[in-house]
C-alpha positions as CSV (number, residue, x, y, z in Angstrom):
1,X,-61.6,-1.0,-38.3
2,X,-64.4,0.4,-40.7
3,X,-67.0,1.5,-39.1
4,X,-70.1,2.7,-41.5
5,X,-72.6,4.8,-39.6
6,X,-75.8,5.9,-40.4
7,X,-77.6,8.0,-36.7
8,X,-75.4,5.7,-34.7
9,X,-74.5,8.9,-32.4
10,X,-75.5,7.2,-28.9
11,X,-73.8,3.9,-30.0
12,X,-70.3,5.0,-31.3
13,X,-68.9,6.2,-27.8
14,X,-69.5,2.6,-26.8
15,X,-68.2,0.7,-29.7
16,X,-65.4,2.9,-29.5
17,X,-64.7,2.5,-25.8
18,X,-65.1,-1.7,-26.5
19,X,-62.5,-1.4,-29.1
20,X,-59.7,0.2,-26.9
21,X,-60.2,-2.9,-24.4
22,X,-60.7,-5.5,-27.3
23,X,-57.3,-4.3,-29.2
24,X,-55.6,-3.7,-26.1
25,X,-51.5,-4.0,-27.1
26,X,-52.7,-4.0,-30.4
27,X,-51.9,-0.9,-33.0
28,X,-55.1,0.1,-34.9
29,X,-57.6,3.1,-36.1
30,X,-61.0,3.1,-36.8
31,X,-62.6,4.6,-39.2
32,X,-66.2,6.3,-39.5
33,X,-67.6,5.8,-42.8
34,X,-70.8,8.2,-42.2
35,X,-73.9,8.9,-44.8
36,X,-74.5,12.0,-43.8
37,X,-76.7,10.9,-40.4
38,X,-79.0,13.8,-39.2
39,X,-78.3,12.6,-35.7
40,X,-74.9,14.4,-35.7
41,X,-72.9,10.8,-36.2
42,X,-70.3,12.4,-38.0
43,X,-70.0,15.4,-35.6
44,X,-69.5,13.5,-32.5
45,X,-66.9,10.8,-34.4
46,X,-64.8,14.5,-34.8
47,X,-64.9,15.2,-31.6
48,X,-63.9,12.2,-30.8
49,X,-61.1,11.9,-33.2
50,X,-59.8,15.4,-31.8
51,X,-59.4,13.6,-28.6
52,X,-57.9,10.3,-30.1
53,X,-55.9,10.2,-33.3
54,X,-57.0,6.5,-33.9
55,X,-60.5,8.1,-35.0
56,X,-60.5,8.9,-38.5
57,X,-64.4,10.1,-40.0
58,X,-65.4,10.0,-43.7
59,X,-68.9,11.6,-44.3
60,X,-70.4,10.8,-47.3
61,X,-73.0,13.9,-48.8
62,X,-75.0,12.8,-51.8
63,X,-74.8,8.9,-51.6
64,X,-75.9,6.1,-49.2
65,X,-75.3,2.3,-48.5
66,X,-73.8,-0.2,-46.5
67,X,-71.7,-1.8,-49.0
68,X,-70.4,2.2,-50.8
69,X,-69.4,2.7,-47.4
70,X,-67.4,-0.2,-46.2
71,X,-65.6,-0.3,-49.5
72,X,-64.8,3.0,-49.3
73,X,-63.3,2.9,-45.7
74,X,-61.4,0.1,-46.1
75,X,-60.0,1.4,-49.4
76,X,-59.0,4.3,-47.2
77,X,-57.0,2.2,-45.0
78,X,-53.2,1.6,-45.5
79,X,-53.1,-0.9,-43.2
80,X,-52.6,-4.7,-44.1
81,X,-56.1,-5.8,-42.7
82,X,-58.9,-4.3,-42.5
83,X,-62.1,-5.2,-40.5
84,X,-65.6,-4.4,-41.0
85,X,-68.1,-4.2,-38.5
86,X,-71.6,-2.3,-37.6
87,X,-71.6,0.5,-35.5
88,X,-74.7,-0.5,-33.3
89,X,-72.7,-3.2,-30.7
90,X,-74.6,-6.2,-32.3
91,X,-71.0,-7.4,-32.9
92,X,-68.8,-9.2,-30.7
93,X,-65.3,-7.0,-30.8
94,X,-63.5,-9.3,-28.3
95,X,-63.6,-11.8,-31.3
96,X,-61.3,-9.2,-33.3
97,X,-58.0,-10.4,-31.9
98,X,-58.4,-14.3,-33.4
99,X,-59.6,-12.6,-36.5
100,X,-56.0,-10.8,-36.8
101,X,-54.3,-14.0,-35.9
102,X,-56.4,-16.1,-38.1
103,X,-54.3,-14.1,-40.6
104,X,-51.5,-12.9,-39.4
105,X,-50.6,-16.9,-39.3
106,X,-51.2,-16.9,-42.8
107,X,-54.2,-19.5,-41.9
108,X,-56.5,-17.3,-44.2
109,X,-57.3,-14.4,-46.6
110,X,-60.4,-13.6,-44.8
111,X,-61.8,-14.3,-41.4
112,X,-65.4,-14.3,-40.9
113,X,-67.7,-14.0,-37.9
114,X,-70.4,-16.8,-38.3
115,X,-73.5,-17.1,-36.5
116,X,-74.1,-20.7,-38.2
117,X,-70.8,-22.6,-37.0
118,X,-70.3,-24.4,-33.6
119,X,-70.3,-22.0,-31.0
120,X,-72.1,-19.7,-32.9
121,X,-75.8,-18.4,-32.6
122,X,-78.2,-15.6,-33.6
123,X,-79.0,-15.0,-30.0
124,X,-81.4,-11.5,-29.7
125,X,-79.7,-10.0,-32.0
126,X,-82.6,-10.7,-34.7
127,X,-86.4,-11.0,-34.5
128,X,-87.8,-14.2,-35.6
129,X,-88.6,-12.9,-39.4
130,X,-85.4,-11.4,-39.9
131,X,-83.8,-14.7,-38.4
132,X,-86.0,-16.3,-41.3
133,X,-85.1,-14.1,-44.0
134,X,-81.5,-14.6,-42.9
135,X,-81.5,-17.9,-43.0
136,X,-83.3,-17.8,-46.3
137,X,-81.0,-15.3,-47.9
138,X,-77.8,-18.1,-46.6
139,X,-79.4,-20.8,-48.7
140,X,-79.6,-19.3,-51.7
141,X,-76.4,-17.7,-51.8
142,X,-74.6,-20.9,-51.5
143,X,-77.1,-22.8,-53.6
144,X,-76.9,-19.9,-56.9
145,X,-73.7,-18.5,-56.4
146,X,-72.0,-21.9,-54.8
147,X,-70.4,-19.6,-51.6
148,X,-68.5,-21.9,-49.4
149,X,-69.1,-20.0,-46.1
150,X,-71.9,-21.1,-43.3
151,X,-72.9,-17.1,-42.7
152,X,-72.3,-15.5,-46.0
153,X,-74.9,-12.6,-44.9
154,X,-72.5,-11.7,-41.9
155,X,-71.2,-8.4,-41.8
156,X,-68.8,-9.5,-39.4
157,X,-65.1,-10.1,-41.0
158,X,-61.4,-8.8,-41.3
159,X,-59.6,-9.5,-44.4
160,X,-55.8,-8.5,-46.1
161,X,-56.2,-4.9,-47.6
162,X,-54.2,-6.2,-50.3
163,X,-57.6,-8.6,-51.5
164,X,-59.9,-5.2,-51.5
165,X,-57.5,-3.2,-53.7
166,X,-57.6,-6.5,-56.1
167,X,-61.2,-7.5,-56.1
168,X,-62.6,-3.8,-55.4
169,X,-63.4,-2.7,-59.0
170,X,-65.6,-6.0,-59.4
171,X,-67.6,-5.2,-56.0
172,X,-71.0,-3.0,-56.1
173,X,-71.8,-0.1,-54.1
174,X,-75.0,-0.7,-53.8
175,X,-76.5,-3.1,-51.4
176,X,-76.1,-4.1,-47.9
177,X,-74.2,-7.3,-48.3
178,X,-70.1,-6.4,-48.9
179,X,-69.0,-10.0,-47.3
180,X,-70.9,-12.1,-49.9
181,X,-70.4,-9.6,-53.0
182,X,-66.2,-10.7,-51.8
183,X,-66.6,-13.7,-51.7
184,X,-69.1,-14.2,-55.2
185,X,-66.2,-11.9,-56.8
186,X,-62.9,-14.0,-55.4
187,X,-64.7,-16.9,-57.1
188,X,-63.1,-19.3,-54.7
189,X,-59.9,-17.5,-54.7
190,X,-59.7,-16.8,-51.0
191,X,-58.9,-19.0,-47.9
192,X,-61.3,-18.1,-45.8
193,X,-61.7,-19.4,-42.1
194,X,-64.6,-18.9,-40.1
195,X,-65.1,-18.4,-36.0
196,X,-68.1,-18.6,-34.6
197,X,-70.1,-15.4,-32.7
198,X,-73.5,-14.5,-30.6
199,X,-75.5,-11.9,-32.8
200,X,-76.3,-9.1,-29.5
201,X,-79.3,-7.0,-29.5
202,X,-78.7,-3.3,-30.5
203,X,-77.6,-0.7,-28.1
204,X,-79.7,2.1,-28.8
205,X,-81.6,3.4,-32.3
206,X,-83.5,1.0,-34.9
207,X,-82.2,-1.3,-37.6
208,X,-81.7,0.3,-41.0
209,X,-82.9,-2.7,-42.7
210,X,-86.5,-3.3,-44.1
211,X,-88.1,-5.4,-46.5
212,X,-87.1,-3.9,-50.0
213,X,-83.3,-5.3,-49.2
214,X,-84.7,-8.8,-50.5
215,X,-85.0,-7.2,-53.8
216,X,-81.4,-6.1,-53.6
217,X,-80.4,-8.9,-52.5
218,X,-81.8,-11.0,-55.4
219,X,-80.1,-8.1,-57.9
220,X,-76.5,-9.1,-56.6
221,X,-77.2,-12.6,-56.9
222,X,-78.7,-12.0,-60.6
223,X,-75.6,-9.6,-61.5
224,X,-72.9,-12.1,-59.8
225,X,-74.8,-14.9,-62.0
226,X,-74.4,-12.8,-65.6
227,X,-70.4,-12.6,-64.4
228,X,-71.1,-8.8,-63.3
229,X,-71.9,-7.8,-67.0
230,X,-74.3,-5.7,-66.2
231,X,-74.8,-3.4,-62.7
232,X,-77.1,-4.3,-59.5
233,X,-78.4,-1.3,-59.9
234,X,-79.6,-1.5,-63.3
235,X,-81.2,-5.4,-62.4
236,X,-83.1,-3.7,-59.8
237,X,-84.5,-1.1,-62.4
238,X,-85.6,-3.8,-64.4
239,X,-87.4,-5.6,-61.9
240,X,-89.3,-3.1,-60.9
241,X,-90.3,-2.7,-64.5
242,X,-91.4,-6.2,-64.6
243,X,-93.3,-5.6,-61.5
244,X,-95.0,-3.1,-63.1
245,X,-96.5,-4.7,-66.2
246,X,-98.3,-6.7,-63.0
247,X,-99.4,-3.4,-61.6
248,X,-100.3,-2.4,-65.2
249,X,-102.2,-5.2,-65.9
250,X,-104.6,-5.6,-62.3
251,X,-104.9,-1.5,-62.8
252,X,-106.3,-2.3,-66.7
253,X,-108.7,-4.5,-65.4
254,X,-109.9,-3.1,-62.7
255,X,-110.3,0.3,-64.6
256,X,-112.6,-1.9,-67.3
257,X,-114.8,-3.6,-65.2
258,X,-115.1,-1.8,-62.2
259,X,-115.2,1.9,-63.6
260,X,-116.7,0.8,-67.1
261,X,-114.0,2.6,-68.9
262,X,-113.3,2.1,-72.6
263,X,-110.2,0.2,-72.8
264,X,-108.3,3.0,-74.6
265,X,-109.0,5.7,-71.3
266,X,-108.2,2.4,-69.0
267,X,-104.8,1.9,-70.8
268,X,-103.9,5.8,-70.4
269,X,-105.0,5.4,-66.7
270,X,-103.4,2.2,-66.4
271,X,-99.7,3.3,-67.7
272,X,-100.0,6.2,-65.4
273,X,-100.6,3.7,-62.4
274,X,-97.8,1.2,-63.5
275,X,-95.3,4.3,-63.8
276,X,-96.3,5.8,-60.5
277,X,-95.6,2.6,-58.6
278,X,-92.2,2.0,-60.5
279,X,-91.3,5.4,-59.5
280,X,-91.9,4.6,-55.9
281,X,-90.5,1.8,-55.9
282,X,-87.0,2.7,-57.9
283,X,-87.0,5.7,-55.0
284,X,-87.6,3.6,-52.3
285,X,-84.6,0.6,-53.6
286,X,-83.1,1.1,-56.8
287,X,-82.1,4.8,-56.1
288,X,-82.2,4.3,-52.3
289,X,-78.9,6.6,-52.1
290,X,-80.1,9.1,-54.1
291,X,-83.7,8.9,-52.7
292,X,-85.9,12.0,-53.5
293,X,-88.1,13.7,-51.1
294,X,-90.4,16.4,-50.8
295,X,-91.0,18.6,-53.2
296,X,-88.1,16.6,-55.1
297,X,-89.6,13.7,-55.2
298,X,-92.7,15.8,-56.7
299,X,-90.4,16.8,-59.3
300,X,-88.8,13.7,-60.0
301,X,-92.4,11.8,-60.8
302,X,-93.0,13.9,-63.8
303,X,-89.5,14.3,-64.7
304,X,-90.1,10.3,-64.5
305,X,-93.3,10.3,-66.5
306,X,-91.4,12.0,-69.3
307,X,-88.6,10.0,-69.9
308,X,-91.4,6.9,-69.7
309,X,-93.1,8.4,-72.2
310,X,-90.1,9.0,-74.5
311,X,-89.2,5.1,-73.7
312,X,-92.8,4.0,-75.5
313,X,-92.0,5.9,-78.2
314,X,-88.7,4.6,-78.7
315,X,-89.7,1.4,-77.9
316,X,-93.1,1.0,-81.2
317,X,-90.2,3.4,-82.9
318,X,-87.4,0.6,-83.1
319,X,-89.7,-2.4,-82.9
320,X,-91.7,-1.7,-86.1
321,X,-89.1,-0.5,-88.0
322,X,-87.3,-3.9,-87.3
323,X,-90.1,-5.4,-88.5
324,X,-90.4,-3.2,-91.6
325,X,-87.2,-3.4,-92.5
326,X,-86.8,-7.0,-92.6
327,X,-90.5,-7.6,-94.5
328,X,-91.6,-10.9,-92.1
329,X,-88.0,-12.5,-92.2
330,X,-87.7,-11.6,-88.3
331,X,-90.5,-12.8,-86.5
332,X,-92.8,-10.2,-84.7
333,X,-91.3,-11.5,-81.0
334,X,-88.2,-10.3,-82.0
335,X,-88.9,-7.4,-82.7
336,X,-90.9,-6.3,-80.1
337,X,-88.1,-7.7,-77.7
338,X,-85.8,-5.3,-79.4
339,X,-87.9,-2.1,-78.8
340,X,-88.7,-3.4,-75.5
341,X,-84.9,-3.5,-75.1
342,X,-84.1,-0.3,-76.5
343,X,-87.0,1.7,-74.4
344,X,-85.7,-0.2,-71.1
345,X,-82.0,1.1,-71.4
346,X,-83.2,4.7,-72.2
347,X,-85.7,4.6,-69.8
348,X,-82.6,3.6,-67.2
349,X,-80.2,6.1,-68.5
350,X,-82.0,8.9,-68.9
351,X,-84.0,8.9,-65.6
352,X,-80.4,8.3,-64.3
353,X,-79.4,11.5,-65.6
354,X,-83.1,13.4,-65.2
355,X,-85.0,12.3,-62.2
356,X,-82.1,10.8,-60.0
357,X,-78.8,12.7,-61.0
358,X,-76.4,12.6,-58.6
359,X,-76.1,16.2,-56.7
């Protein structure tokens, strides 16, 4: 069982508790994949695993996410199948045991908790926007990335260990969706089998998830599209660059008629604006587990600002001497598409390195 944790210290006695009577006559060990909670998650899961060798507790300092975690706990695992599940008792364990026999029978590579099969239902589990947005999120997933499964945002499933070890260096870290990042990756290579579940209501604390994991969302689906040739991470920086020449260009405007500026002060301004909100918005998703705050995040805007500034630079630097270089041959598109290249992929690396370096 992997359990990834984030201030789920009032829920994990309980989950833990369900587990022994769910599993009963059954050999297993959970493991408690924690990002560092503040609650004192990890802290109480070692106490616990003092008291019961079955507990084993991975705390994760410097990095965050659903999807880092799970990956990493069941990677940790030498058993033959794994099973993830959230910590928070939203999840029915008493449907673990047909899971197991699902594939123990050799019926399936993967069993999967729907919500969306007969039997199956959302329940209280989810408001009636995030029961939207799931339902939403479902549809496009099988429509783009032509996922067979009825629930493929369930984080519900148990699979054969041996399928993570194969298909783990194609999955991302990032994210909150491990079950449909498998199955896009397995590319149909999987027999899956799928038993229906009621989504419960939370035992105690809030749901981690707010509106910004749509955006991540559409990253795997864009990076699972281009055959994983290029990271979610770095399809999230560069939709919140596009984003931004929207902010760049409502901030221009406003600048020029409302303030009266001349339109060289207005662009100055405006850049500033556009950079600003990319910043916040690559803290708040694209660098989520590296998130800056404080006086760090201080920091990290003008440590941002540079390497933005550098990226313009680079960016008129390679585009005109294309277009020097080949006297009119290459058409002017071109070449601006090539700096525009060039200054995105530094502006990616090096605030990688500079504003959000891992610690």
């Amino acid at each position: 069982m992997v359990l990834p944790t984030f201030n789920e210290r009032d829920n994990l006695p309980v989950l833990i508790a369900r587990l022994d009577v769910a599993l009963a006559g059954v050999p297993w060990e959970a493991i408690v994949v924690d990002d560092n909670s503040p609650d004192g998650t990890a802290d109480l899961a070692r106490e616990m695993a003092a008291r019961d060798a079955r507990i084993r507790v991975i705390r994760r300092v410097g990095r965050r996410g659903l999807s880092g975690a799970c990956i990493e706990g069941m990677l940790a695992s030498s058993a033959a199948y794994v099973a993830v599940m959230d910590a928070d008792g939203q999840h029915d364990e008493t449907l673990l045991p047909r899971m197991l026999a699902a594939l123990r029978d050799g019926e399936a590579d993967l069993a999967v908790a729907s919500r969306h099969v007969e039997g199956g239902a959302v329940g209280e589990g989810l408001t009636g926007v995030r029961a939207s947005g799931s339902g939403l999120a479902n549809r496009l997933a099988r429509l783009f990335l032509k996922v067979s499964l009825s629930d493929p945002m369930s984080g519900f499933f148990m699979i054969r260990r041996g399928e993570v070890e194969r298909l783990a260096p194609q999955l991302s870290s990032q994210g909150f969706k491990i079950l449909l990042d498998i199955v896009a990756s397995a590319r149909g290579s999987l027999r899956i089998v799928e038993l229906p579940f009621v989504f419960r209501e939370r035992l105690h604390g809030e749901s981690k998830l707010d509106t910004l994991v749509a955006l991540d969302f559409l990253g795997l689906i864009l990076s699972k599209l281009v055959g994983d040739l290029v990271s979610v991470r770095f399809l999230m920086f560069m939709m919140v660059g596009a984003s931004g020449v929207l902010v760049h260009m409502a901030a221009l405007f406003t600048f020029i008629e409302a303030s009266g500026l001349t339109f060289e002060i207005a662009q100055v301004a405006a850049t500033f604006v556009a950079m600003t909100t990319n910043f916040y918005l690559n803290n708040r998703l694209t660098y989520r587990d590296r998130r800056l705050r404080g006086f760090s995040a201080l920091r990290g805007l003008f440590t941002f600002y540079l390497v933005c500034s550098i990226g313009v630079v680079a960016n008129v630097g390679v585009a005109s001497l294309i277009h020097q270089e080949d006297s009119g041959r290459i058409l002017i598109g071109l070449a601006g598409a090539a700096g525009a290249v060039v200054g995105a992929v530094w502006n990616y690396a090096a605030s990688s390195v500079l504003t959000w370096r891992k610690t």
